[in-house]
C-alpha positions as a LaTeX table, in Angstrom:
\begin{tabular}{lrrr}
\hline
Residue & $x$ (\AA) & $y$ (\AA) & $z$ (\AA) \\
\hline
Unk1 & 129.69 & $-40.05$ & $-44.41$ \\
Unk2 & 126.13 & $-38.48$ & $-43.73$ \\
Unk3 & 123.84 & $-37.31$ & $-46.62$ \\
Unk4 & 124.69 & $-34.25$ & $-47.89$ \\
Unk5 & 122.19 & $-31.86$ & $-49.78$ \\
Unk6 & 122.12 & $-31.93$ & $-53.17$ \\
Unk7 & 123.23 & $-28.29$ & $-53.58$ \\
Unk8 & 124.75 & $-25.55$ & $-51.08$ \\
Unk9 & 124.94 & $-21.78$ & $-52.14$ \\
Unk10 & 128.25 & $-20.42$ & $-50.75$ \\
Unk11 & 126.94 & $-17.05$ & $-49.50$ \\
Unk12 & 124.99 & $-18.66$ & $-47.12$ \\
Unk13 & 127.43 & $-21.02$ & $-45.74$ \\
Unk14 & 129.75 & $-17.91$ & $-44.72$ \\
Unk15 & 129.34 & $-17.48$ & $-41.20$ \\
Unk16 & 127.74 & $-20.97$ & $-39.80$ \\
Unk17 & 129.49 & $-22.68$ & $-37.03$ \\
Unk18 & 131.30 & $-25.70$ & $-37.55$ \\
Unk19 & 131.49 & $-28.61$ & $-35.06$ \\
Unk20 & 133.39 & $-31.70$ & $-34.21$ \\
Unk21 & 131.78 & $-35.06$ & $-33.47$ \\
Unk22 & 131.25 & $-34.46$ & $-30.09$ \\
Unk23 & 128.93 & $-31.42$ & $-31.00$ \\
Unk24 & 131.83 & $-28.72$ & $-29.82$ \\
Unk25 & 131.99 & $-25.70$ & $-31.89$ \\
Unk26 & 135.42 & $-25.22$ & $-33.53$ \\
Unk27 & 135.09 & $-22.67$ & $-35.93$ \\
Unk28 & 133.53 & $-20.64$ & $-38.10$ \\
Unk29 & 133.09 & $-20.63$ & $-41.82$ \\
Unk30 & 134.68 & $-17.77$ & $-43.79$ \\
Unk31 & 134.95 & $-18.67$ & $-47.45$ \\
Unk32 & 135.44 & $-21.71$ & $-49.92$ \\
Unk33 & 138.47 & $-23.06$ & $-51.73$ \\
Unk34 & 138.31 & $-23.60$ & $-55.33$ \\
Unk35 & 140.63 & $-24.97$ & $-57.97$ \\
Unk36 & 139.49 & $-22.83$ & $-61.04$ \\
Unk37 & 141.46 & $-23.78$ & $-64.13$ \\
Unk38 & 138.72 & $-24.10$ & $-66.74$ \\
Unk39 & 135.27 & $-22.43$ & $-67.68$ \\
Unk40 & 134.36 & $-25.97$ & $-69.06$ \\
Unk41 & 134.98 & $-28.52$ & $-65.88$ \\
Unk42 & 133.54 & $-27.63$ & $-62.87$ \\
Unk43 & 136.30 & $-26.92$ & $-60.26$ \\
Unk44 & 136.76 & $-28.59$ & $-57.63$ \\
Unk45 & 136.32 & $-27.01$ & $-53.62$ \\
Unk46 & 139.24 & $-28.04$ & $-52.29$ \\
Unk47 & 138.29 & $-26.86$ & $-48.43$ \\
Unk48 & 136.80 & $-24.13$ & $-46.39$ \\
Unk49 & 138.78 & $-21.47$ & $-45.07$ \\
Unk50 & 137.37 & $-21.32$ & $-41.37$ \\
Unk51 & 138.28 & $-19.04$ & $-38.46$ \\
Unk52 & 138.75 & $-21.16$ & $-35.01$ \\
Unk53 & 139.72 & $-19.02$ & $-31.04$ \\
Unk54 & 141.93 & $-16.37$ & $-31.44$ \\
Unk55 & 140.06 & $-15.19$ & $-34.94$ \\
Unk56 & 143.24 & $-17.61$ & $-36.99$ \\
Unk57 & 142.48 & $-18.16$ & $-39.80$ \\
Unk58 & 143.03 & $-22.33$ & $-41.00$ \\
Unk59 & 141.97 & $-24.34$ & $-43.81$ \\
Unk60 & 139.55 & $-27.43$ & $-43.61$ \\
Unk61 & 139.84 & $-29.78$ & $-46.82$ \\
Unk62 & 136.11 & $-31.27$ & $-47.66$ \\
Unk63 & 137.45 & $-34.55$ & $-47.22$ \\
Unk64 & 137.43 & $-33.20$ & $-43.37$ \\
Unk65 & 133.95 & $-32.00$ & $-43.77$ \\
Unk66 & 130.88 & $-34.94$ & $-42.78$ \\
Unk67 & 127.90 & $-33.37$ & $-43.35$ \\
Unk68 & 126.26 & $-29.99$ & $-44.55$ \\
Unk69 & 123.18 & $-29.50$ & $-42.92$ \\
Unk70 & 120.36 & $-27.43$ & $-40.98$ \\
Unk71 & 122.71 & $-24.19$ & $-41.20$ \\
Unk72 & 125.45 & $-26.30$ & $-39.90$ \\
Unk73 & 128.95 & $-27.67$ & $-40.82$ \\
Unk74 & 130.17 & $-30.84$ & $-38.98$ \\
Unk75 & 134.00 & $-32.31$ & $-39.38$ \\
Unk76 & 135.71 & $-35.40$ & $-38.51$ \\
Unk77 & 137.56 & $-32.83$ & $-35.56$ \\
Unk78 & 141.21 & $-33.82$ & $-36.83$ \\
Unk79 & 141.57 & $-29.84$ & $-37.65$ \\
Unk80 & 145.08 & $-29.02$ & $-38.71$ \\
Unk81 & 145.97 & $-25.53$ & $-37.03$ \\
Unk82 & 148.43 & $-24.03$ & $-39.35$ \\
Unk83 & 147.32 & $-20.27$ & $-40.98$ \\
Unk84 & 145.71 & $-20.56$ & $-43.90$ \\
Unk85 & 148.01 & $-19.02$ & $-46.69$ \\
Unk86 & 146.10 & $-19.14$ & $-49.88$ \\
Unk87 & 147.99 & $-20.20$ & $-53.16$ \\
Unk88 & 148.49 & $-18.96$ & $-56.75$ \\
Unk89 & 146.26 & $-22.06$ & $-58.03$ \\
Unk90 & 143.69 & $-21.09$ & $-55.31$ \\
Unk91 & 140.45 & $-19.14$ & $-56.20$ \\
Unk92 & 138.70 & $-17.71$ & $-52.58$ \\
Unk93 & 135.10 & $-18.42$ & $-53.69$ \\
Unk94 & 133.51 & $-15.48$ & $-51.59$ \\
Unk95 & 136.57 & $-12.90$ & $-51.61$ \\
Unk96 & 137.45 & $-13.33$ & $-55.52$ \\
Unk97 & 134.66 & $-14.77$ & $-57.51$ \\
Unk98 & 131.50 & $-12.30$ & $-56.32$ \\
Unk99 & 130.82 & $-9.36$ & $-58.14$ \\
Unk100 & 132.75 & $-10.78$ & $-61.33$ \\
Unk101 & 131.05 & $-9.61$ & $-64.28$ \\
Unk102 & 130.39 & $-12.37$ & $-66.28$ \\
Unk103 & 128.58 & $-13.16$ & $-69.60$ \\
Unk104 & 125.96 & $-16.19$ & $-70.44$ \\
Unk105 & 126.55 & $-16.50$ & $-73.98$ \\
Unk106 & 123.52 & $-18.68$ & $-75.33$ \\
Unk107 & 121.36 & $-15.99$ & $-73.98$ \\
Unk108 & 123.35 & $-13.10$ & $-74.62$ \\
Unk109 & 122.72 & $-11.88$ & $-71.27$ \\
Unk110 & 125.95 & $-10.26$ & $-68.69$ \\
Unk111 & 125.73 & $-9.55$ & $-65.30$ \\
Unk112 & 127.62 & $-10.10$ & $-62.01$ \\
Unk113 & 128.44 & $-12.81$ & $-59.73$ \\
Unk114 & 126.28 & $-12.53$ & $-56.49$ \\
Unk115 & 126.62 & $-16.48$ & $-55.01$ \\
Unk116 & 128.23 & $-19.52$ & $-56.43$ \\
Unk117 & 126.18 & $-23.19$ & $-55.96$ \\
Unk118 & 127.75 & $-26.51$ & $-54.92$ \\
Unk119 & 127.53 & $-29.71$ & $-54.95$ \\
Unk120 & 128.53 & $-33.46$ & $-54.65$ \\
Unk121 & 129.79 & $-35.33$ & $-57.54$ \\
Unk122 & 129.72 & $-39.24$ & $-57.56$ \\
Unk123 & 133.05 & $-39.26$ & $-56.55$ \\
Unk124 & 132.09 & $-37.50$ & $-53.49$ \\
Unk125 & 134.41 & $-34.68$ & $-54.41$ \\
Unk126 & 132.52 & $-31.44$ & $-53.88$ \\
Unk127 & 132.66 & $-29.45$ & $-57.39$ \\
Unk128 & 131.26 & $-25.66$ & $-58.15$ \\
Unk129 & 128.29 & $-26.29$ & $-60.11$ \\
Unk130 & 126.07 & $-23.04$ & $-60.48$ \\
Unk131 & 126.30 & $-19.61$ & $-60.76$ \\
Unk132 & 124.02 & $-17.11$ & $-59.60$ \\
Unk133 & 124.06 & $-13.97$ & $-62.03$ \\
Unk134 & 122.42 & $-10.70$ & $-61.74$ \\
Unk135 & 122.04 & $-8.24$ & $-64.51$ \\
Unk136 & 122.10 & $-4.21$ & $-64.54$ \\
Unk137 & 118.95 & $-2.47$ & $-62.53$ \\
Unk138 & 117.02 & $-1.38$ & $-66.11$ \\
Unk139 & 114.42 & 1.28 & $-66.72$ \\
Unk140 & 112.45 & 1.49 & $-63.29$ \\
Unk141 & 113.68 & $-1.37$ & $-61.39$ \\
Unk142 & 115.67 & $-1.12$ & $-58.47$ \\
Unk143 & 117.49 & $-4.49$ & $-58.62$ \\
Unk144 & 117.80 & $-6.18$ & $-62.21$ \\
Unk145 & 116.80 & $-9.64$ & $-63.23$ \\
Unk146 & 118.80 & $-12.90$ & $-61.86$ \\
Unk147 & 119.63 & $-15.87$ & $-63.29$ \\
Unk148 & 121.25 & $-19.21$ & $-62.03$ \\
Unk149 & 122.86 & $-21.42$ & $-64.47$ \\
Unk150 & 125.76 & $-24.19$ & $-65.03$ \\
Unk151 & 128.95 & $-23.71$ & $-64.49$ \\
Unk152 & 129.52 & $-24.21$ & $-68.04$ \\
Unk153 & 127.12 & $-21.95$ & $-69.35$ \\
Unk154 & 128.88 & $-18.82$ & $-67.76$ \\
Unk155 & 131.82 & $-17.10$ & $-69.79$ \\
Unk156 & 133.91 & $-15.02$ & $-67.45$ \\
Unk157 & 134.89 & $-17.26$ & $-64.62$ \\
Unk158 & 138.01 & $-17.71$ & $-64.95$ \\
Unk159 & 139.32 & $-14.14$ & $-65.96$ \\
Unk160 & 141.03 & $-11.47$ & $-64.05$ \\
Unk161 & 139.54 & $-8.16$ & $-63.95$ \\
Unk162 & 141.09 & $-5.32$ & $-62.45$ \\
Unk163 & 137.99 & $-3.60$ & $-61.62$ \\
Unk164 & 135.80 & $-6.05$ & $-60.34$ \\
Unk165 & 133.07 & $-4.65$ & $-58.09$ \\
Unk166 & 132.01 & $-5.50$ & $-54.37$ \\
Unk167 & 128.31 & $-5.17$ & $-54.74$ \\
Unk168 & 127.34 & $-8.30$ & $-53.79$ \\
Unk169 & 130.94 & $-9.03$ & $-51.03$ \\
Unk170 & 129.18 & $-5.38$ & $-49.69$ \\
Unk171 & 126.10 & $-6.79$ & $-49.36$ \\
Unk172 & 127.66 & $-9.76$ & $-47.52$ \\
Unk173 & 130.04 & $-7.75$ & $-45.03$ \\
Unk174 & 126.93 & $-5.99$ & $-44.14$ \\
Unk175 & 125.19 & $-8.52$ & $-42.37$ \\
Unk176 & 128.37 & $-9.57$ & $-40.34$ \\
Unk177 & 129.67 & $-8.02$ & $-37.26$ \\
Unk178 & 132.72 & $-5.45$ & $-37.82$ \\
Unk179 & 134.95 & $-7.55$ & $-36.17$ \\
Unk180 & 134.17 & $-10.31$ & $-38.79$ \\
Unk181 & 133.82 & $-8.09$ & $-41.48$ \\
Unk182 & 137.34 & $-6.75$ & $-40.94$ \\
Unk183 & 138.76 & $-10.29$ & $-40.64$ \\
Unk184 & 137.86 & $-11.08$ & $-44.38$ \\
Unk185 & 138.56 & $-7.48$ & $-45.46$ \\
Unk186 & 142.45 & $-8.71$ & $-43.88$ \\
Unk187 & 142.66 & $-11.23$ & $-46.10$ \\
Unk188 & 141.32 & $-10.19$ & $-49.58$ \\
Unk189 & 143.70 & $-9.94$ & $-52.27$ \\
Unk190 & 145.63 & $-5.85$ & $-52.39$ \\
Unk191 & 143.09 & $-4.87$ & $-55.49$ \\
Unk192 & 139.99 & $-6.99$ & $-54.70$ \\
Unk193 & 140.28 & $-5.11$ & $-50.34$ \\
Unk194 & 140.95 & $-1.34$ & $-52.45$ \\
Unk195 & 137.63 & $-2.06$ & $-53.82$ \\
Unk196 & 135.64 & $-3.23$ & $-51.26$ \\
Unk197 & 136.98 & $-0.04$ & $-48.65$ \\
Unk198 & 136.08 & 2.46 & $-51.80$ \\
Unk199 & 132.73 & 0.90 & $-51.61$ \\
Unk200 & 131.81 & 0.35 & $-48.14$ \\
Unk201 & 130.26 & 4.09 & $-46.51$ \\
Unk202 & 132.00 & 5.88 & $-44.43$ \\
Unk203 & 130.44 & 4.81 & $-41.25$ \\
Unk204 & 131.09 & 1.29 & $-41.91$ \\
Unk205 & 134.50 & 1.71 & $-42.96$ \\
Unk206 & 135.24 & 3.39 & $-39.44$ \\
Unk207 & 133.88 & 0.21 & $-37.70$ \\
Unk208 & 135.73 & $-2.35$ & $-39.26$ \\
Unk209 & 138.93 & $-0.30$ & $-38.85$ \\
Unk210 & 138.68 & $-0.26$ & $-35.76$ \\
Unk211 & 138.70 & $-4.24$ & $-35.73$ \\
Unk212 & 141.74 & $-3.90$ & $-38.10$ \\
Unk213 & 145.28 & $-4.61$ & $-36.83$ \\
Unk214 & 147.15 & $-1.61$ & $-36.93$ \\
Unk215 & 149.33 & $-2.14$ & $-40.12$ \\
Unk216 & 146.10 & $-2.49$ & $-41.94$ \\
Unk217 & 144.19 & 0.57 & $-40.48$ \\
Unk218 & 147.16 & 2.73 & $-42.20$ \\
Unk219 & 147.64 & 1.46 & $-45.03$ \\
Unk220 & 143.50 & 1.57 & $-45.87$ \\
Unk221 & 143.55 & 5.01 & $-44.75$ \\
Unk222 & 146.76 & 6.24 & $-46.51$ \\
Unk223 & 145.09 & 4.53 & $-49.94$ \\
Unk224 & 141.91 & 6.62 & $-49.29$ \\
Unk225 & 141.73 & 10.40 & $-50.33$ \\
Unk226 & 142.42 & 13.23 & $-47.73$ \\
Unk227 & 138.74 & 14.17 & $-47.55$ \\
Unk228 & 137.35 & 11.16 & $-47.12$ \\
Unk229 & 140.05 & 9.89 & $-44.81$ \\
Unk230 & 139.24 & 13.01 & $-42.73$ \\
Unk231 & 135.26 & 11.98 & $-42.98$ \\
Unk232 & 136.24 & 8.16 & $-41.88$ \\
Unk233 & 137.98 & 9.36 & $-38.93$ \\
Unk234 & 135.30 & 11.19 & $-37.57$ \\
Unk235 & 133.24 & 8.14 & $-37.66$ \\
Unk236 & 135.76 & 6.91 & $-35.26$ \\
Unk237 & 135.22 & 6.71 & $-31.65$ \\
Unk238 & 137.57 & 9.58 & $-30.83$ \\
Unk239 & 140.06 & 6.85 & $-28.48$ \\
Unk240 & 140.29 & 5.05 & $-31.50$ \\
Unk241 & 140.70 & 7.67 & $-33.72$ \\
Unk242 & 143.65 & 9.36 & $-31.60$ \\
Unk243 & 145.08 & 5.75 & $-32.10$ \\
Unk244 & 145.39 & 5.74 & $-35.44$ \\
Unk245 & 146.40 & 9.02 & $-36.04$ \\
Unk246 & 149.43 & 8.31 & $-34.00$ \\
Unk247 & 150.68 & 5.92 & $-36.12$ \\
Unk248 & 150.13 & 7.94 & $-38.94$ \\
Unk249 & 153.36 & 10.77 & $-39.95$ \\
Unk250 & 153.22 & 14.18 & $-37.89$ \\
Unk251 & 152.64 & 16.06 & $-41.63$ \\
Unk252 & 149.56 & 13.91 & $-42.61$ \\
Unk253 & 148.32 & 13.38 & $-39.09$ \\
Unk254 & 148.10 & 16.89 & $-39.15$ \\
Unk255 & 146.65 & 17.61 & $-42.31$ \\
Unk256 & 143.62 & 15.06 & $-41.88$ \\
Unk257 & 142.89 & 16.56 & $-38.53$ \\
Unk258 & 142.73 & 19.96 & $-40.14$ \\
Unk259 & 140.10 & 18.73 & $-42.57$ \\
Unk260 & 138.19 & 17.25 & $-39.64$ \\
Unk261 & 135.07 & 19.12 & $-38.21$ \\
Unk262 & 136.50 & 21.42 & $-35.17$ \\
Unk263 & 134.61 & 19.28 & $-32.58$ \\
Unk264 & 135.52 & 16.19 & $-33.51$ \\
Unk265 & 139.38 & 16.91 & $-34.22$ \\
Unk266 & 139.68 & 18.98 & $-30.47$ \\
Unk267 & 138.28 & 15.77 & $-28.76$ \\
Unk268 & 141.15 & 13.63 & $-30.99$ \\
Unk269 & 144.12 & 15.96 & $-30.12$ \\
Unk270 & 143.10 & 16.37 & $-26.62$ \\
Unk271 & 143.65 & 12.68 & $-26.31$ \\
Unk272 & 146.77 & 12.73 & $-28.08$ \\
Unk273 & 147.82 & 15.27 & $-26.05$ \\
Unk274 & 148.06 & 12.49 & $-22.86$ \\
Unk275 & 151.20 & 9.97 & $-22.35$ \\
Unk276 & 150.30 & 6.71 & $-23.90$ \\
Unk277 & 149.02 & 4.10 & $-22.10$ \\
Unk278 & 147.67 & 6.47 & $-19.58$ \\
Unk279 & 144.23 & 7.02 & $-18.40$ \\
Unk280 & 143.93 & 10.16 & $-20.57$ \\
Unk281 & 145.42 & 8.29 & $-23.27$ \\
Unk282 & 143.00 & 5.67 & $-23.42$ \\
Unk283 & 139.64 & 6.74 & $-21.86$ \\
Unk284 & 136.76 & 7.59 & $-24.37$ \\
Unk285 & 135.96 & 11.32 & $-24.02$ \\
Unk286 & 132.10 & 10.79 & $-25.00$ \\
Unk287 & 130.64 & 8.86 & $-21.94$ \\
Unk288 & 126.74 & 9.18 & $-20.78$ \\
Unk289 & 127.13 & 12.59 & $-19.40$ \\
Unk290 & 123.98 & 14.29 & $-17.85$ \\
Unk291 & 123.06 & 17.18 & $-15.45$ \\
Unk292 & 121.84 & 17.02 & $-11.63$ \\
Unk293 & 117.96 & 17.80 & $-13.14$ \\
Unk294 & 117.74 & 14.98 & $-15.53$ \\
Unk295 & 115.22 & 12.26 & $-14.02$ \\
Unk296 & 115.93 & 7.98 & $-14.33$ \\
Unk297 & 113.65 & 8.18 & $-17.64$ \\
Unk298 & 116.13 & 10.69 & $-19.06$ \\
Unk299 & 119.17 & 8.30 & $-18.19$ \\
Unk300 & 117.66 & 5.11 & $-19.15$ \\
Unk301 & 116.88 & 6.73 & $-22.77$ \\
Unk302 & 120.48 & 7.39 & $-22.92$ \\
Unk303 & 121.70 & 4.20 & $-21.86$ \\
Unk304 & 119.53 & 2.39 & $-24.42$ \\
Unk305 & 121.30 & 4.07 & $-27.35$ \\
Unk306 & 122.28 & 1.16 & $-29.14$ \\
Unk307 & 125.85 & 3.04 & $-30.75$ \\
Unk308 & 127.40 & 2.21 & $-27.04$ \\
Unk309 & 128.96 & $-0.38$ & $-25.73$ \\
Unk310 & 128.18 & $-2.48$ & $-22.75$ \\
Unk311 & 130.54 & $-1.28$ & $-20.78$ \\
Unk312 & 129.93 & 2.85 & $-21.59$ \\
Unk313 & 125.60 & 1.59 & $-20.72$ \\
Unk314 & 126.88 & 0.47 & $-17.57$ \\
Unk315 & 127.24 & 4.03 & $-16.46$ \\
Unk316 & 125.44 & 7.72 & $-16.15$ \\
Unk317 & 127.82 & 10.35 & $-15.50$ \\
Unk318 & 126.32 & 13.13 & $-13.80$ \\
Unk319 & 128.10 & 16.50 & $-13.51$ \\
Unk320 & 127.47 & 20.25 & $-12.80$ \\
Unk321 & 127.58 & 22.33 & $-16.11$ \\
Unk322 & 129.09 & 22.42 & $-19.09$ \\
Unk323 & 128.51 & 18.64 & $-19.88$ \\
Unk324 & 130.77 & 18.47 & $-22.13$ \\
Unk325 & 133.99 & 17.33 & $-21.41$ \\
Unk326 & 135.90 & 18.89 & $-19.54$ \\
Unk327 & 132.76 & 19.38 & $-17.45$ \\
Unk328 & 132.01 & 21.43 & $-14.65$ \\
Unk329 & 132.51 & 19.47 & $-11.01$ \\
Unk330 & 131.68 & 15.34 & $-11.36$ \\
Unk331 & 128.95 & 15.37 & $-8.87$ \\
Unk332 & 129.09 & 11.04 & $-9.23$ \\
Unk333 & 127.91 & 8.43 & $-10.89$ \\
Unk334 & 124.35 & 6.36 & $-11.59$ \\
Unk335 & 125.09 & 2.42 & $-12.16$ \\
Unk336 & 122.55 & 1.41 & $-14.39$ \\
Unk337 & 121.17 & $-1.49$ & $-11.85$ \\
Unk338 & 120.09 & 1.27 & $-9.35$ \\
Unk339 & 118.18 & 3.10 & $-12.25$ \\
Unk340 & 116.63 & 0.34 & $-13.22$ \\
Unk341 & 114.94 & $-0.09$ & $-9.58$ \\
Unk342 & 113.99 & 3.82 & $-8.98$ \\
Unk343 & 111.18 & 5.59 & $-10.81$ \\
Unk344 & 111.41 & 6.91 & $-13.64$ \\
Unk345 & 110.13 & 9.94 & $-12.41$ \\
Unk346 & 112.60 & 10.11 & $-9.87$ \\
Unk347 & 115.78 & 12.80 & $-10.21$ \\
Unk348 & 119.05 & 11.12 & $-11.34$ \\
Unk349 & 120.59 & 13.27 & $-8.27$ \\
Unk350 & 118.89 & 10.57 & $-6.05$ \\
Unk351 & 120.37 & 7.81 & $-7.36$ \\
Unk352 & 123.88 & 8.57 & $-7.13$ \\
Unk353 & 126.90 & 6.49 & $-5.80$ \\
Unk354 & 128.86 & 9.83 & $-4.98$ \\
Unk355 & 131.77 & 7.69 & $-3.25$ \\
Unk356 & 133.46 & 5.59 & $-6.33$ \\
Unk357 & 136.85 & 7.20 & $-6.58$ \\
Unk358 & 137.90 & 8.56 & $-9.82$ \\
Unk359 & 141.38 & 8.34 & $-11.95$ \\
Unk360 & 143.50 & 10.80 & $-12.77$ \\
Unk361 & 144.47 & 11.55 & $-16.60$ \\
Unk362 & 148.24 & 10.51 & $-15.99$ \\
Unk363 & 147.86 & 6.84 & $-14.24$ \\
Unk364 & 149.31 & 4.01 & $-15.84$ \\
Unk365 & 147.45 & 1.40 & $-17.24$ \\
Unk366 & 148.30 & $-0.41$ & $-14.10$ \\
Unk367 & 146.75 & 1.51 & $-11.76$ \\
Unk368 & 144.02 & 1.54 & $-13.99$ \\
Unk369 & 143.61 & $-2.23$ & $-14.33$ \\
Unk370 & 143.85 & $-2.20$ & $-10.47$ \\
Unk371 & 141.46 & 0.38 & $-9.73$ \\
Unk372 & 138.62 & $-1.77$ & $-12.22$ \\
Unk373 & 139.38 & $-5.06$ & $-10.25$ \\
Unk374 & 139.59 & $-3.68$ & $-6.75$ \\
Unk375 & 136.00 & $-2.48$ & $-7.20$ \\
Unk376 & 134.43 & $-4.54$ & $-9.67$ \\
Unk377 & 133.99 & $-1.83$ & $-12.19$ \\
Unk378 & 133.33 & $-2.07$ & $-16.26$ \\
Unk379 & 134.26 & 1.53 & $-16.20$ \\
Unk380 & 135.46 & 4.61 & $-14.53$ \\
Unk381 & 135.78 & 7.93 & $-14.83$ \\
Unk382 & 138.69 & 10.22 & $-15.23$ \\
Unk383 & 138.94 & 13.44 & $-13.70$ \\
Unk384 & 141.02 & 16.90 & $-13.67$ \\
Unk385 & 142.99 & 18.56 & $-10.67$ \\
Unk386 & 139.81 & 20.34 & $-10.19$ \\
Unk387 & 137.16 & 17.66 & $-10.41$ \\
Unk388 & 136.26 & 17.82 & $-13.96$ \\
Unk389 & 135.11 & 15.03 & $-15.98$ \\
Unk390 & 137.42 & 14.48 & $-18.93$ \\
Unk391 & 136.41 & 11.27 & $-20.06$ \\
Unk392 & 135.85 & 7.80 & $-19.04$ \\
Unk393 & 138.00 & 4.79 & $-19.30$ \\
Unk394 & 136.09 & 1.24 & $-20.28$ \\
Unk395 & 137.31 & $-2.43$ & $-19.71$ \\
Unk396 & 137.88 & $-2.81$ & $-23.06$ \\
Unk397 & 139.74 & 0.09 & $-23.71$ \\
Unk398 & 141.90 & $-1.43$ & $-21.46$ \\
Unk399 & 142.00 & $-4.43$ & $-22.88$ \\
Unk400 & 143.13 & $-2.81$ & $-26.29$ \\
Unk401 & 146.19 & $-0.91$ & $-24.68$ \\
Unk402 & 147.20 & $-4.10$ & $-22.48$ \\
Unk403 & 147.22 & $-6.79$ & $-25.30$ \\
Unk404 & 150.50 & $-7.35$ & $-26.90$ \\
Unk405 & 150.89 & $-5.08$ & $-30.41$ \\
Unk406 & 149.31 & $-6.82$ & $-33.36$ \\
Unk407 & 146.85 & $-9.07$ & $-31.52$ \\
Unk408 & 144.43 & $-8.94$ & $-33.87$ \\
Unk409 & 145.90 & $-10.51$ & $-35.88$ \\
Unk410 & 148.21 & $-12.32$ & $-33.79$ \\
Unk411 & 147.41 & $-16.38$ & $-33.77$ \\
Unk412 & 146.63 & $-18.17$ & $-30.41$ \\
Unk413 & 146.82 & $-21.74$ & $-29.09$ \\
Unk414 & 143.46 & $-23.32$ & $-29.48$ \\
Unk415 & 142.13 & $-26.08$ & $-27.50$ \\
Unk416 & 140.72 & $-28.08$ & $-31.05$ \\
Unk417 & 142.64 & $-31.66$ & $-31.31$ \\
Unk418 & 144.95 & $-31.88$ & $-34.14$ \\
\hline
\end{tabular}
């Protein structure tokens, strides 16, 4: 077995790849597996819980694990692919142990948990061996005072508190994209996930749960308030939005798009107001929408906002007035390759590809997945009877409505040797 480093904070092993011999990433890490029984012993990590293709979730015992190193995690590549299912005896270092108030009793001092150290016994077993503790913000500071200290030292660790925080797990899911975030939100213990959603902001909350299988989006959103249900929502891309609140009953569906600002809940029934798995259904009613007048500059701005998607930059809609949808007449489209080569001085009018045809609110998502292949599109715009722009329809909302229900959290074959 390589060397391994002396000591490894967990926090910072979340998210590094993991590789087999042959230097092919397998995985990711998502959190450590402890054996907590005493406040006196260190426990032992029993494995890594690590995410492989198709975002399952599996667990890796250390004695699979060859080296920790250089922001890297290497195995022996004999991975077996079974979900992880944590058990009662199990302690999920990241997802149960941060934020746990603790006390140090020699010094008097309590705190919470924001990272746990480990290391390498003689035995080779891997044990939890420090804690990292930070105290309450006091008097003028902003952040209060840390401490890291044995295992041994701590009194705390091995308690149950219903009301432990998510400070530090926060501070974590913050720096991860919201498709990761929501895949260790999915699998944090009922009370420990109610406490990280009352804790994330609203804006957050609406990007993860859009990563969220469907099950999941409810049930968060049914937990949370009216109000701020209402507020999450319309942090919701309105296609996604419209989703959810069509799996939500008529009476509350209702009553959290009455508390939603008039805008923002008209865009959300007007989509629900389509067939699903249409083109009106699924297109995003908020594309790049901008008048005959605008010049390239104007467009490129727009394109550069980094709240859209690849596929929604790929595209400047350009229509007669109003621009908002429905618009007056779709005049046709700028791809963003031909306004990169034009002036930026140069109208938007002159760089128009006026002949793309456009889809109609009630096509299937058939026709629609036909009409992006036949001409190489990312996206396409769907208009009216009369020629107004109601929205545009993305690859990857297309994706969403063609994948079978629940694959996000559905598991897939992987190609890693077992």
């Amino acid at each position: 077995m390589s060397t391994a480093p002396p000591r490894v904070f967990v926090a910072r092993l979340v998210g590094l790849p993991i590789f087999d011999p042959q230097g092919d990433q397998v995985g990711k890490v998502r959190d450590l597996v402890a054996a907590v029984r005493s406040e006196v012993h260190q426990p032992r990590v029993l494995g890594m819980v690590a995410e492989v293709f198709g975002r399952r979730r599996i667990f890796v015992p250390m004695t699979r694990v060859t080296n920790i190193d250089s922001g890297q995690v290497y195995t022996t590549g004999l991975l077996n692919m079974r979900r992880f299912e944590q058990r009662p005896t199990e302690t999920l270092v990241m997802g149960q142990m941060l934020d746990r108030t603790v006390r140090i009793p020699s010094t008097d001092v309590s705190g919470t948990v924001y990272d746990v150290g480990m290391e390498q016994a003689r035995n080779r077993d891997w044990v939890l061996s420090r804690v990292a503790i930070q105290e309450p913000a006091k008097g003028l500071r902003r952040r209060g005072q840390t401490h890291v200290v044995e295992w041994r030292d701590v009194e705390g660790l091995t308690t149950r508190e219903e009301a432990q925080g998510a400070t530090h797990l926060i501070a974590a899911l913050n720096e991860m994209r919201p498709a990761d975030a929501a895949n260790v939100i999915h699998d944090l213990p009922q009370e420990r996930r109610a406490a990280v959603v009352a804790a994330l902001d609203d804006e957050r909350l609406a990007d993860v749960l859009e990563e969220l299988p469907e099950e999941d989006q409810v049930e968060i959103l049914e937990h949370l308030d009216s109000e701020r249900a209402a507020d999450v929502l319309e942090e919701m891309s309105p296609d996604d939005a419209a989703d959810l609140i069509a799996d939500l009953p008529p009476e509350t569906a209702e009553a959290l798009l009455g508390l939603m600002e008039p805008e923002e809940a008209e865009d959300v029934r007007r989509l629900l107001s389509y067939v699903e798995n249409t083109a009106g259904a699924m297109m995003t009613p908020e594309p790049v929408i901008l008048g005959p007048d605008a010049t390239i500059a104007d467009a490129l701005a727009h394109v550069r906002n980094p709240e859209l998607t690849p596929a929604l930059a790929a595209l400047v809609y350009v229509c007669r007035q109003p621009l908002e949808p429905p618009t007056g007449k779709l005049l046709g489209v700028a791809h963003i390759q031909r306004l990169l080569r034009e002036p930026p001085s140069t109208l938007v009018a002159g760089a128009l590809d006026d002949t793309m045809e456009s889809l109609r609110p009630e096509a299937s998502i058939d026709e629609v997945a036909a009409h992006l292949a036949t001409y190489n599109l990312v996206a396409a715009p769907v208009v009216d009877e009369n020629g107004h722009l109601l929205g545009a329809v993305t690859v990857d909302d297309l994706l969403d409505h063609m994948l079978p229900e629940g694959w996000r959290d559905r598991a897939v074959r992987s190609a890693v040797p077992q």
